[in-house]
C-alpha positions, 0 to 999 in steps of 0.5 A: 492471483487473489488481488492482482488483475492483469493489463489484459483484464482491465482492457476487456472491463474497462467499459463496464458500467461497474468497474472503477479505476483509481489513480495513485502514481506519485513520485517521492521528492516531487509531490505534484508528479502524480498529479501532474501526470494524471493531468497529461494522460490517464487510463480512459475513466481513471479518478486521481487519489493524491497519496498527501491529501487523499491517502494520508493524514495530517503531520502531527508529533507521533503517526508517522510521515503518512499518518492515516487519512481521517477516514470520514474525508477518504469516505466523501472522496471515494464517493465522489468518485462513484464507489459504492460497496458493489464497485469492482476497483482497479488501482494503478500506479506506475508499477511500483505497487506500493502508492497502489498498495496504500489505496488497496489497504486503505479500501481493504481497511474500510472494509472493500472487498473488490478492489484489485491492483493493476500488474504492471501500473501505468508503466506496462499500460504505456508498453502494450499500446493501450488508449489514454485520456485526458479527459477527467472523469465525473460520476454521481455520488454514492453511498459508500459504508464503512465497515472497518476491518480492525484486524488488518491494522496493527497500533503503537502500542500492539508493537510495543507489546510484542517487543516483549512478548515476540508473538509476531514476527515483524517484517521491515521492509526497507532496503537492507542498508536501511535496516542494517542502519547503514545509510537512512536517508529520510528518518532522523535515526538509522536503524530499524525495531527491535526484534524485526527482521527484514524481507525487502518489499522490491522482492516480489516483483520481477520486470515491474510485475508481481511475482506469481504465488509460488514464488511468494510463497518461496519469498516466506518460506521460513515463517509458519503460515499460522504466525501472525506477522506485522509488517512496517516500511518507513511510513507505511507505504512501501510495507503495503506490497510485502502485506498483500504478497503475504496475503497471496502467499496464503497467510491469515493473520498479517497486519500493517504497522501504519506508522511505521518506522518514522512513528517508532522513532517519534517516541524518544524512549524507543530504542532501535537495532543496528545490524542484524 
């Protein structure tokens, strides 16, 4: 896989001089977890990037529950942490793949092109027997230049337009209930964007690792591969695994709605779609 590096990867890298690894494990309904757990032990050399301060922006009316990060702080942060443009990353969480996911769109975003996703988190690292630490790690401060991929993000109002205009396939990718709008329990309205339809982020992994390609492949198997498709979750987390298995699956032109779900709703005159 393209962005994907196995536990065995990491073990072999682990000590190289050029290799950084990030930390993003966090656990909804407990925003200190994440940190909590860094703190108690770690993968040897790993820097903690906190999903609320560190991947996301201040609340406002519109933007969604976990708006962008303002992206000169996250460039401060991520040289502080010794990430420069020649930096292989290696990101974790506990498996999940979507608090890792959010850091890999955002590097992705700013134009990063070694940065890779650690199969299996924290949780298969604990499994296989492999060290931890407690130690926090200090590296000397690079230089890191933002190079903004545009093409990766999608606005307000790119998803307004295609309301009408139907030239990319938007994927929710909630749980079904929450698309069908049977049950939501964070957002103030159930439901999900008109036209969307919906392909469960859950879906591409098996046993807490992502699924390979071909089975990617199987998972959007409907959709040409020349259409351009926007995925959305609720916030625009859990929508980052289903961004980067469409990406593994082969396909160009994908981009993330930042926003998401909790930023479509913000706007009182958006309507949205119960069922299917």
């Amino acid at each position: 896989m393209k962005y994907i590096k196995s536990q065995e990867w990491l073990v072999e890298h682990l000590t190289d001089a050029n290799v950084r690894v990030v930390d993003c494990r966090f656990t909804l309904g407990k925003p200190q977890a994440g940190w909590e757990a860094y703190q108690n032990n770690h993968i040897p050399g790993a820097v903690f990037f906190y999903l609320e301060d560190d991947l996301s922006g201040e609340l406002s009316e519109h933007g969604g529950r976990h708006p962008l990060p303002d992206l000169v702080q996250l460039q401060e942060k991520i040289e502080s942490a010794g990430i420069d443009s020649t930096t292989t990353v290696i990101v974790y969480d506990n498996g999940e793949g979507s608090f890792a996911g959010r850091f890999w769109w955002l590097l992705s975003y700013l134009g990063h092109t070694n940065i890779f996703i650690l199969d299996g988190g924290y949780t298969k690292w604990i499994q296989n027997g492999n060290i931890v630490s407690q130690a926090v790690p200090t590296f000397n401060k690079t230089s890191f230049t933002m190079n903004i991929q545009h093409n990766l993000l999608a606005s307000y109002e790119d998803v307004k337009e295609n309301i009408s205009s139907q030239t990319a396939i938007l994927i929710d990718s909630r749980a079904r209930n929450r698309y069908l709008g049977l049950e939501e329990p964070i957002d103030k309205k159930p439901g999900h964007i008109p036209g969307a339809i919906n392909i469960e982020w859950e879906d591409g992994f098996s046993n807490g690792c992502w699924k390979s390609v071909e089975k990617q492949r199987e998972r959007f198997a409907h959709i040409k591969m020349e259409t351009p498709i926007i995925v959305y979750c609720g916030s625009g987390i859990t929508a980052t695994p289903n961004f980067i298995a469409l990406k593994e699956a082969g396909f160009k032109n994908v981009k993330l709605y930042a926003g998401s779900y909790s930023d479509w709703i913000s706007y009182e005159e958006n309507s949205v779609e119960l069922g299917e």
